[in-house]
C-alpha positions in Angstrom: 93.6 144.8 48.7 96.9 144.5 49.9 95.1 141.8 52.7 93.6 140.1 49.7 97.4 139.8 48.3 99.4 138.7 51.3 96.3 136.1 51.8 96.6 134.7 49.0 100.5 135.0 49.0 100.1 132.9 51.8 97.7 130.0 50.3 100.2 130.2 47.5 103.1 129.2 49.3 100.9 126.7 51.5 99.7 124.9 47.9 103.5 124.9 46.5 104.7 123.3 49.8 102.3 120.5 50.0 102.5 119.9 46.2 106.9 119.7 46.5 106.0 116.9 49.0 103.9 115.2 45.9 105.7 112.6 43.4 104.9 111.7 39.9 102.7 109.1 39.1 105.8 107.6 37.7 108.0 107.4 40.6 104.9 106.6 42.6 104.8 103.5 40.4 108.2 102.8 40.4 108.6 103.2 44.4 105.4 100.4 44.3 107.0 97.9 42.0 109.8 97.9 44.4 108.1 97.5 47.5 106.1 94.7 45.8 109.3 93.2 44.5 110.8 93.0 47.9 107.2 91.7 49.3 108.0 89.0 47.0 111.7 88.3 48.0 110.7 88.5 52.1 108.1 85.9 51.1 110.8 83.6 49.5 113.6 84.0 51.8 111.1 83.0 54.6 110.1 80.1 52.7 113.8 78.8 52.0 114.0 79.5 56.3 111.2 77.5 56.9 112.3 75.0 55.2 116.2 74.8 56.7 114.3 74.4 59.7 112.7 71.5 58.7 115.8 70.0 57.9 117.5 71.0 60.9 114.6 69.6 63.2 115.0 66.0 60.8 118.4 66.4 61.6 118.2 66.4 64.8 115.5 63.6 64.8 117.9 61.7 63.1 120.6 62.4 66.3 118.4 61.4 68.8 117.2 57.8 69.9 114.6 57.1 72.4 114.1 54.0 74.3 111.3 53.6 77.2 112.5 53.1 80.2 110.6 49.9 80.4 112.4 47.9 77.6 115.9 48.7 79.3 114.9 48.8 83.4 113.1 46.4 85.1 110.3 48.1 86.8 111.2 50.9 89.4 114.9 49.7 89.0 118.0 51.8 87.9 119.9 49.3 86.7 120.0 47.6 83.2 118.6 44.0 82.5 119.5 41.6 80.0 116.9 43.1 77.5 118.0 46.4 78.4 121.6 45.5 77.1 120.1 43.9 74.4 118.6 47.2 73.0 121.5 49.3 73.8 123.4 46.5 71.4 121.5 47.9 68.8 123.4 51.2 68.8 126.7 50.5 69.4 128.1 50.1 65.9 127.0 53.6 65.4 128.1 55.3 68.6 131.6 53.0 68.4 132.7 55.1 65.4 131.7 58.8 66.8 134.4 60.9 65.7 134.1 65.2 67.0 130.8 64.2 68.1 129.2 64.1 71.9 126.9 61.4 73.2 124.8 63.0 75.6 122.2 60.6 77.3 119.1 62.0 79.1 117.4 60.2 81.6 113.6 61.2 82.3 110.7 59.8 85.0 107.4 60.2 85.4 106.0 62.5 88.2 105.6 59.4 91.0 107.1 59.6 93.9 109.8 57.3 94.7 108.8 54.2 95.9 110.0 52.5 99.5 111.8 49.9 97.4 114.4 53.0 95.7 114.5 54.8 98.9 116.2 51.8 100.3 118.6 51.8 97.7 119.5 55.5 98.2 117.2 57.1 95.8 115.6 59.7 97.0 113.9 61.8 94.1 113.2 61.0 90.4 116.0 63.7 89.4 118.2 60.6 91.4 116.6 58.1 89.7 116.6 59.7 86.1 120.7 60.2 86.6 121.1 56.8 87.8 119.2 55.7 84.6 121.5 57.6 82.4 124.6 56.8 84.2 123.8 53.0 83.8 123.4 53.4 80.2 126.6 55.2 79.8 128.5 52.8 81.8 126.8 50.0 79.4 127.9 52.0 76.5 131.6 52.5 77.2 131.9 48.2 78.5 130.9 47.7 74.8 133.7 49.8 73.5 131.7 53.6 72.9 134.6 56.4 73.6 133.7 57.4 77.3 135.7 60.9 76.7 132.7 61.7 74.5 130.2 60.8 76.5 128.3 62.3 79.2 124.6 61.6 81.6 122.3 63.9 82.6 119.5 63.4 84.6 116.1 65.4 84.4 113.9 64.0 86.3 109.9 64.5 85.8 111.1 67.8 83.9 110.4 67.9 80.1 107.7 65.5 79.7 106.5 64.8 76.1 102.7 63.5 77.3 100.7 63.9 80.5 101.3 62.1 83.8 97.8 61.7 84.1 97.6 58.1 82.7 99.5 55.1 82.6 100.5 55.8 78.9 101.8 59.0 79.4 103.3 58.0 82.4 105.0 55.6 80.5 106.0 57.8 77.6 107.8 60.1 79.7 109.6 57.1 81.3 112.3 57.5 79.1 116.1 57.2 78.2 117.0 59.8 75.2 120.8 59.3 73.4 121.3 62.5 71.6 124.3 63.0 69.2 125.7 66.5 68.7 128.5 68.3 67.3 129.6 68.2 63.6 130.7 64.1 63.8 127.4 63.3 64.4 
């Protein structure tokens, strides 16, 4: 008898242990309607961040122009030609009145190797070539009046292509000359 007792002493004790962990059905339903409330606030905050980086990435779009290398370089040359000028004439009203801004201009190649003709002239790798590209359009730039304290080259070579060198079209896409605006004057 006195097992009997201490057992079920002991299954009593057990039972009122699991049944303190236990809530209500009301604060069960309470704790749910919250956690589906802030479901519902993640989903929109995400939404509202997905869409501030669609405007950032269109504003950044909007700070960047691309030209082909072949509308401002005669082919396998660094240096500008007469149409070259010609584009860059296009953007200098806008890059004359830069105020707390930076003008950054990328120059890019393809992945071909440098031909005999730029080897003579002291080029020696498309990183060369791409910084030679960049340098000229910078130089451009500041003879038409663009601020040269805020501007700066950068060549990169066969690096970041945005198509495949495995035809002449993406070749030529990643033959490019990219002016990219940044900082709050932009």
């Amino acid at each position: 008898m006195v097992k009997i007792r201490a057992t079920a002493a002991a299954a009593l004790s057990v039972l009122a242990l699991s049944l303190a962990g236990c809530v209500s059905q009301t604060q069960y339903d309470t704790l749910a309607q919250i956690n589906k409330d802030l479901d519902a606030k993640n989903a929109a905050l995400q939404q509202q961040l997905d869409e501030q980086q669609k405007q950032i990435a269109a504003m950044h779009q909007e700070n960047k122009f691309v030209e082909a290398s072949s509308l401002l370089f005669p082919k396998g040359g660094f240096q500008l030609g007469p149409d070259g000028e010609q584009e860059l004439d296009k953007l200098v009203p806008r890059l004359k009145g830069l105020q707390n801004a930076k003008i950054v201009v990328y120059g890019y190649t393809d992945n071909t190797p440098i031909g005999a003709d730029l080897r003579k002239q002291g080029v020696k790798t498309n990183l060369d070539l791409s910084s030679r590209r960049a340098d000229a359009v910078v130089n451009y730039l500041q003879s038409q009046g663009v601020d040269p304290a805020i501007m700066a080259a950068k060549g990169r070579g066969d690096t970041h292509p945005v198509a495949g060198n495995d035809t002449a079209e993406g070749r030529a896409a990643n033959r490019r000359i990219e002016i990219v605006l940044e900082g709050p004057g932009a």
